[in-house]
Every structure is written in C-alpha cells, then in structure tokens.
C-alpha positions as CSV (number, residue, x, y, z in Angstrom):
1,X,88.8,94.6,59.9
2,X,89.7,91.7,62.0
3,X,93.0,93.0,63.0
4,X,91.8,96.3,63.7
5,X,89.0,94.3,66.4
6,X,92.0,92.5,67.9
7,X,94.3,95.6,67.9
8,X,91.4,97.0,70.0
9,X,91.5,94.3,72.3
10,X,94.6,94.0,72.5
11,X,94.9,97.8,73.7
12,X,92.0,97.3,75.8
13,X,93.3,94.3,78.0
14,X,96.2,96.5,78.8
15,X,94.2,99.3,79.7
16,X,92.6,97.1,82.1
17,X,96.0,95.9,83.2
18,X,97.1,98.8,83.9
19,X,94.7,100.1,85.8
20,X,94.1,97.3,87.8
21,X,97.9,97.1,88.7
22,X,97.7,100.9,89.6
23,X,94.5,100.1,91.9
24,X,95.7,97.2,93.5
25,X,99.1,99.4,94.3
26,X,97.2,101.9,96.2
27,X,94.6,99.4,97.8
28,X,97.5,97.2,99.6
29,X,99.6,100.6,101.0
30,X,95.8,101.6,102.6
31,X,95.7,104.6,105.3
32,X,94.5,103.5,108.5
33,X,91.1,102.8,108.7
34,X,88.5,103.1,110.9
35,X,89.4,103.8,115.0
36,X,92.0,101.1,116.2
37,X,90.4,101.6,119.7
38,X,87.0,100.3,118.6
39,X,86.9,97.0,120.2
40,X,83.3,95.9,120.6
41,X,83.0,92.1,122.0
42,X,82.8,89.7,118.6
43,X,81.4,86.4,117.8
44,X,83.3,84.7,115.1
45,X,80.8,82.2,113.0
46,X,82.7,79.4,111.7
47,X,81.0,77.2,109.6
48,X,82.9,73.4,109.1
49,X,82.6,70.4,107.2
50,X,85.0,67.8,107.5
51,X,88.9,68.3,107.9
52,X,90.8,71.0,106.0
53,X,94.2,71.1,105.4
54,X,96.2,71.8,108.0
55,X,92.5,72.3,110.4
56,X,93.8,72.8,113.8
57,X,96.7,75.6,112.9
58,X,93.7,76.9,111.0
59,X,91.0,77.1,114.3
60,X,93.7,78.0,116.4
61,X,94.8,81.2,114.8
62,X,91.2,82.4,115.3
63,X,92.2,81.6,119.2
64,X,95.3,83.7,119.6
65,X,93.4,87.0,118.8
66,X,95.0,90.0,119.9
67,X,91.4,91.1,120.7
68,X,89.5,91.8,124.5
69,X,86.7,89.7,124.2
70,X,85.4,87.5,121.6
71,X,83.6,84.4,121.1
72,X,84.2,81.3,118.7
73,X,81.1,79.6,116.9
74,X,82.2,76.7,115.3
75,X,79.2,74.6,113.0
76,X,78.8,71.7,111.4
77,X,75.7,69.9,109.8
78,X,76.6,66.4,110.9
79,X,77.1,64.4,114.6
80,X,79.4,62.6,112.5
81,X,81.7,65.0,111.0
82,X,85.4,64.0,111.4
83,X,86.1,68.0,112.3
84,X,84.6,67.9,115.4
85,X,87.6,66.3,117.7
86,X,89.7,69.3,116.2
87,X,86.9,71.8,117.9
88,X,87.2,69.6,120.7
89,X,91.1,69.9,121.1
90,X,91.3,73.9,120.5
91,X,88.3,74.1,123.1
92,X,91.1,71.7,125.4
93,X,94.2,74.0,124.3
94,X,91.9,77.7,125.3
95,X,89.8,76.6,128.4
96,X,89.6,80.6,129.1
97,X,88.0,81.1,125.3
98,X,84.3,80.6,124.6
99,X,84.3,78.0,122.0
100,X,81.0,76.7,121.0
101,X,80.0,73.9,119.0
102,X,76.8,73.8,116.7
103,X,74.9,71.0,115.0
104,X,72.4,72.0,112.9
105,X,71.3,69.9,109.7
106,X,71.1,71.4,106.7
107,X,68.0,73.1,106.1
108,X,68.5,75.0,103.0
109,X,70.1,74.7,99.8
110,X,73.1,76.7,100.6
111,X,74.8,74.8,103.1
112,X,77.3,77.4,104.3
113,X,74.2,80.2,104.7
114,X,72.1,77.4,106.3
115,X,75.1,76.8,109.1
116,X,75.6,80.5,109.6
117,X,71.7,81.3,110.1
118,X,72.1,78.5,112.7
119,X,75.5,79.8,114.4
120,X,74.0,83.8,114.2
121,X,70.9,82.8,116.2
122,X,73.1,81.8,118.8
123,X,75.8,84.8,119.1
124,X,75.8,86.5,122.2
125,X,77.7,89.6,120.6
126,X,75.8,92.5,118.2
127,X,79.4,92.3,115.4
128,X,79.6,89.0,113.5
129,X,82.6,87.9,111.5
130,X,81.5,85.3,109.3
131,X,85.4,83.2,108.3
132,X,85.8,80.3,105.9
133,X,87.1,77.2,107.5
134,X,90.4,76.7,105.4
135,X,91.4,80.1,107.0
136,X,94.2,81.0,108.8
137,X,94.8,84.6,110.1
138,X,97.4,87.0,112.2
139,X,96.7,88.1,115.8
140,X,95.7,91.7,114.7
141,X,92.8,90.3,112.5
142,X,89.9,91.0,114.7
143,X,91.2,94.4,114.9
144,X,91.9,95.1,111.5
145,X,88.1,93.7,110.3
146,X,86.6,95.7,113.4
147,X,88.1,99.2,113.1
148,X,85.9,100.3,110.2
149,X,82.6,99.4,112.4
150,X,83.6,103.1,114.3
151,X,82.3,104.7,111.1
152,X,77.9,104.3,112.0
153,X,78.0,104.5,107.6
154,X,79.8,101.0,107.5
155,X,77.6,97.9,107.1
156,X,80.1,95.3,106.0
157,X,84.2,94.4,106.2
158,X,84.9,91.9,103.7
159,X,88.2,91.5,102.4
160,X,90.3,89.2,99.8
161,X,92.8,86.1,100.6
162,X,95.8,84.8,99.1
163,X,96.8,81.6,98.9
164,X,99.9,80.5,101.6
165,X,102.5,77.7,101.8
166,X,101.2,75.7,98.7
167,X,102.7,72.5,98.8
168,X,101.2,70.9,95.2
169,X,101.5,71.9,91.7
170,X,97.6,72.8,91.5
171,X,98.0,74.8,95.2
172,X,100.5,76.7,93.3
173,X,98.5,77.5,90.6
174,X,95.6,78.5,92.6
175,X,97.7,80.8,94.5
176,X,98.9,82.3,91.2
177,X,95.6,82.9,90.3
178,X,94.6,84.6,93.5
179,X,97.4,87.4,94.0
180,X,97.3,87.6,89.8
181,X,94.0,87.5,88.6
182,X,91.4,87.6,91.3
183,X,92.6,90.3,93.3
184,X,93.1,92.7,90.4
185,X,89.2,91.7,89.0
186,X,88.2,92.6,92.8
187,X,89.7,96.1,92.7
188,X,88.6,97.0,89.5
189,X,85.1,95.9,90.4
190,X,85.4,97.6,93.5
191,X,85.8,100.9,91.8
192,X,83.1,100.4,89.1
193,X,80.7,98.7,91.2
194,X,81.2,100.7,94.4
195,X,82.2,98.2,96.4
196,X,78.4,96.5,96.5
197,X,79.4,92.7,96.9
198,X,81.4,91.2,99.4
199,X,83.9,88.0,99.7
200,X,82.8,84.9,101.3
201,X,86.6,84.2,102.9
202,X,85.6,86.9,105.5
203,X,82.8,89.0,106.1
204,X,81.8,90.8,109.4
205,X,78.9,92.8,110.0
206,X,76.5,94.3,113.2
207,X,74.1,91.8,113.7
208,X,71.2,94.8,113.3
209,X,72.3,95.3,110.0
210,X,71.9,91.6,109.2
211,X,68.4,91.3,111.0
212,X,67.2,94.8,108.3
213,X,68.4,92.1,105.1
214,X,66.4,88.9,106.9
215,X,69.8,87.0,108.7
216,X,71.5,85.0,106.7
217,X,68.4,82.9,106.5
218,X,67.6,84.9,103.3
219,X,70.5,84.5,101.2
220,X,70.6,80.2,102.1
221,X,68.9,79.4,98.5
222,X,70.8,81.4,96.5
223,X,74.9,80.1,95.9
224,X,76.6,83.7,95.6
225,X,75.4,84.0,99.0
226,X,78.5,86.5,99.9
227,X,77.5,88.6,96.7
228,X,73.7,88.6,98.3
229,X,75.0,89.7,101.8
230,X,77.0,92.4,99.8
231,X,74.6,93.5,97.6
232,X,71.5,93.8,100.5
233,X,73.7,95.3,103.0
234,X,74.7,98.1,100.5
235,X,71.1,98.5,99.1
236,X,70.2,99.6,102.9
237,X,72.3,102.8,102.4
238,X,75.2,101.4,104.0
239,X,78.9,100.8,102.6
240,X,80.7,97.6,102.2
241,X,84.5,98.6,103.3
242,X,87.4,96.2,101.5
243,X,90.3,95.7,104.0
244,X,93.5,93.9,103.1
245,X,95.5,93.2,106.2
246,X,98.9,94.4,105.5
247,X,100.6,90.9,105.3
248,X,103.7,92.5,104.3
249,X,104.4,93.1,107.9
250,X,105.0,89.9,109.1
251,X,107.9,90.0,106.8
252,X,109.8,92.3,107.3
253,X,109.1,91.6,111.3
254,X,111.0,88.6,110.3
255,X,114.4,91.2,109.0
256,X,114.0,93.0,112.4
257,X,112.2,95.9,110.7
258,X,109.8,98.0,112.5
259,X,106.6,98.8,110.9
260,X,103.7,101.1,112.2
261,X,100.3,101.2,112.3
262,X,99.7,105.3,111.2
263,X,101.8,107.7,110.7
264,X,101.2,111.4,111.6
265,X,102.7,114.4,110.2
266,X,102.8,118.5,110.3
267,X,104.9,119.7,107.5
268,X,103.5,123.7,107.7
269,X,104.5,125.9,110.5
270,X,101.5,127.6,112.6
271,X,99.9,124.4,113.0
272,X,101.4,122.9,115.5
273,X,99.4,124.1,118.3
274,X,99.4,122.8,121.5
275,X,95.5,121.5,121.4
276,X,95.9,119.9,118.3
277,X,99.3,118.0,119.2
278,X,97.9,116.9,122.6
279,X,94.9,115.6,120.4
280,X,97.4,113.6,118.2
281,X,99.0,112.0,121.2
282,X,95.6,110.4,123.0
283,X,95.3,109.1,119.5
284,X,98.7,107.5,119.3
285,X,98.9,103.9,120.3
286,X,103.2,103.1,122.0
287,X,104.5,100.9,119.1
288,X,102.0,101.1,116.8
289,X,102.4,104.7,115.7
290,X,104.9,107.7,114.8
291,X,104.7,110.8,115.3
292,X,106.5,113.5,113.1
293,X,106.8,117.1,113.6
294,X,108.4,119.6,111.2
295,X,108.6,123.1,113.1
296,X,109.8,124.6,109.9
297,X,108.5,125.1,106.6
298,X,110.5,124.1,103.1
299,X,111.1,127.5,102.0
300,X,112.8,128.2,104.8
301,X,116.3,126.9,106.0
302,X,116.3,128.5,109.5
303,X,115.9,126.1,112.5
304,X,113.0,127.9,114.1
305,X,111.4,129.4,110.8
306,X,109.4,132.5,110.8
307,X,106.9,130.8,113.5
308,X,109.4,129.8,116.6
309,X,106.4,129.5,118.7
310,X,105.9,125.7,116.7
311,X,109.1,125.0,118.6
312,X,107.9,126.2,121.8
313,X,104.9,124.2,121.2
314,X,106.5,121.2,120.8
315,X,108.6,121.4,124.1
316,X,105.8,122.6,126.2
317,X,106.0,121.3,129.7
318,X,101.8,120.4,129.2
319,X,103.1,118.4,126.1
320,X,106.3,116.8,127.5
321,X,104.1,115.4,130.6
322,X,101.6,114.0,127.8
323,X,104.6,112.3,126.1
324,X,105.9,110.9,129.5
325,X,102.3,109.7,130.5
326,X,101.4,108.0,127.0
327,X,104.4,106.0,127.3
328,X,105.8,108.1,123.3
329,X,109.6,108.9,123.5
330,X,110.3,112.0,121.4
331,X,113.6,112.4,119.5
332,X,115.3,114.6,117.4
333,X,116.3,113.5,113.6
334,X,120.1,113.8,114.3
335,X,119.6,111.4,117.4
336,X,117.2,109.0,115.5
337,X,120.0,108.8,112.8
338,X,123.0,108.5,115.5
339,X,120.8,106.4,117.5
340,X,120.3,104.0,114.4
341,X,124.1,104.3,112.7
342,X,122.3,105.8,109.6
C-alpha cells in the first residue's frame, strides 16, 4: 500500500513537472502584448530602506527609461536612512528627471504598503508601477509593464524576477531557486488560479483602479500585501496580466543578433489587400518589427500563384510610398539571403 501511495506521488510530481516546464516554455516566447504605442505619463513608486546591494546601478536603471515621460518616487520611513545620499546622487546625475523624495514614518504594520500609500498620494500621473528597491531593469521596461494598460479589461501588470550576477554561495542558491522553482509554481498557479495574485517585485496599475480597492492603504496590515492588491484588483472584474520581459534579448544583442519586437505574417493568397497591408505598416515600429509577405500559397509552386493580384498588391505605388514614409525597407528572400551570406 505504501509503495503504491509513493508510486502515485512519484507520477504526480512529474505530471506537475511536466506541465509546468511546458507552461513556463510558452509563457517566456509571449506574443506581443498590449499596444507598444501606449505611453501614458508614469509615476514609478519606489519604496527604500537602507542600502541594497549594488543601490545606485539599481535607482539608476529606473532613470535611463526608454519612456516619454515619467516620474520617480523614491520613499523611505526614516530622516536617517543611509539610502537617501544615493537618491540624492541619481537626482545629481538626471537634473532633467523628476525625482522625488518621500519621508513618511511608518504608520501601519506593513511597512512597504505604509510607504507606497504615502508615495501614491503624491503621484502626479493616473499609471503607477509599484518596483522593489533591490531592482534593476532594461530601458524598454516602462514599455513592456505599460503596453497591456491599452486593453480598458487590464487592471494590473505584475511580473516575476530572476536573480542576476550572484556573487555568494547563498545568492547562487537563491537564484536557482527562482528560475527553478518559483517561476514554474507561478505559472502553474497562474493557470489554475487565473492569474488572481500579483508579485511584489513589480506591480503597475491605474491609479482609479487602486482608489475602487481603498489605495494601498488597505492592504498595509496584511503581509501578502502583493497577493491582496492581486486578488482585489481581479475581484473588480478586471485581469491581472503576467509579463516577462524577454531578457533573452540582451543576449544575443551581445552576439550581434537582431531580435524583434512582433512579427507579422500572411501565408494565404487573397489576403494581402492593399487596406489591410497599409494597416500593418502604421502598426510597424523601424527596428522593432518584421514584416513578412507570402504572395503564394504552399500548394502551389508558381511565383505568382493562382491570385497575381497579391503581388500587385504588394508593389503598389500607394504601398511603396507608405514603406518609404515609415522609414520599413522591403526585400526579397533571395536578397535577404545574398544580403546576409546565408
């Protein structure tokens, strides 16, 4: 009997492992979310007590957002606090940034809640991205966490961390546990739980939707304040969106490989009309984004197929002029592979 019960488990933990490895697969290769054009004006609520690791690389990464207009809130509970001559340098280093500092003592039991009700009061902007102190992001972060915010349905952006550059033993193992256990647990609860928690490391949300819940003010007594926001933010109707920001890229930057943001494609003759492909390009972004046309079907061989007018489509003189004035360069296969000795 006892064997069969451990048998059981035994299958069952690789179940889970399985499908966790499956989920986490799909969640880090995501489609593009949300409208990368969506750039509302952000106030970034840092709450801070005493010096992290590695501090100022950490405040300054919030600093070099690739963003229009944003706003850092930067709060700590004491006069005192050995953190604040960091603020004070960053503020030095980005005169032409609003950085703010807050002291407000600590009025509930949740002292992270009790520093954000302080630092949310005094936002200027209606989107709030609530960031851990020991954080340290890439340019495109305020982007990435944004985007989703196009969708009206989407109350909350939260997203996981992993742990980078450990120098120690224990950092090590902490880091381990993040990319090997914690992330996997997130997914599979994501799916189970529909998504109706969020993560403390980063979580960004309209500030209306945060007045409905009772500010942060209501979840300073409780210590899974980040499962609270979560939880009341999805009880209102609306969705808590996970976003992993594709890391990955940075990478292979570093081999000279080009990576894009979306990736467009028409596979099926009849199609390509020339409304719809205009459409496409006002959405593409130079750099950021490809743009694949197929003016034949698979079942055909023939260059033109049995629909030439995709062809004459895509050399239309209305849709050259677009490609010319949205700065896209349009190629042929056999020049890209010329073009790249492939």
């Amino acid at each position: 009997m006892l064997e069969a019960i451990l048998l059981v488990l035994t299958i069952a933990s690789w179940v889970y492992w399985i499908v966790a490895w499956w989920w986490v697969r799909e969640l880090t290769h995501p489609r593009a979310r949300g409208d990368p054009e969506f750039t509302p004006p952000v106030t970034i609520l840092k709450p801070v007590k005493g010096l992290d690791f590695e501090a100022y690389e950490n405040l300054r990464s919030f600093c070099e957002q690739d963003y229009p207009e944003f706003e850092l809130l930067v709060g700590v509970a004491d006069s005192t606090d050995p953190v604040i001559p960091v603020v004070e340098r960053v503020r030095r280093d980005f005169p032409g940034l609003s950085i703010r500092l807050v002291i407000a003592p600590t009025m509930h039991v949740n002292r992270k809640a009790s520093l954000l009700h302080a630092l949310a009061s005094q936002a200027r902007y209606d989107v709030l991205v609530a960031s851990d102190s020991d954080m340290r992001v890439t340019p495109d972060y305020l982007r990435r966490v944004v985007a989703p915010f196009a969708d009206q349905g989407v109350g909350a952006v939260t997203c996981p961390y992993r742990g980078g550059s450990p120098a120690t033993l224990t950092a090590r193992l902490e880091a381990l546990h993040m990319g090997v256990t914690f992330l996997p647990s997130v997914t599979v609860a994501r799916r189970f739980l529909n998504m109706h928690f969020a993560l403390g490391a980063t979580i960004a949300l309209r500030k209306n939707a945060l007045d409905r819940i009772g500010g942060f003010e209501a979840v300073a007594d409780y210590l899974a304040d980040d499962y609270q926001l979560g939880m009341r933010i999805a009880n209102l109707g609306l969705r808590v969106q996970l976003f992993i920001d594709r890391w990955a890229s940075s990478r292979l930057r570093h081999y000279s490989l080009v990576t894009t943001d979306r990736v467009y494609g028409l596979m099926q003759t009849g199609q390509m009309k020339e409304e719809y492909v205009l459409g496409l390009l006002r959405r593409c972004q130079p750099a950021t984004a490809e743009l694949y046309f197929h003016p034949t079907t698979a079942a055909t061989a023939e260059p033109l197929g049995p629909n030439p007018g995709d062809l004459a489509t895509l050399l239309s003189p209305a849709l050259r002029q677009a490609v010319q004035q949205e700065g896209i360069r349009l190629v042929t296969y056999p020049a890209l592979a010329k073009e790249k000795k492939c």
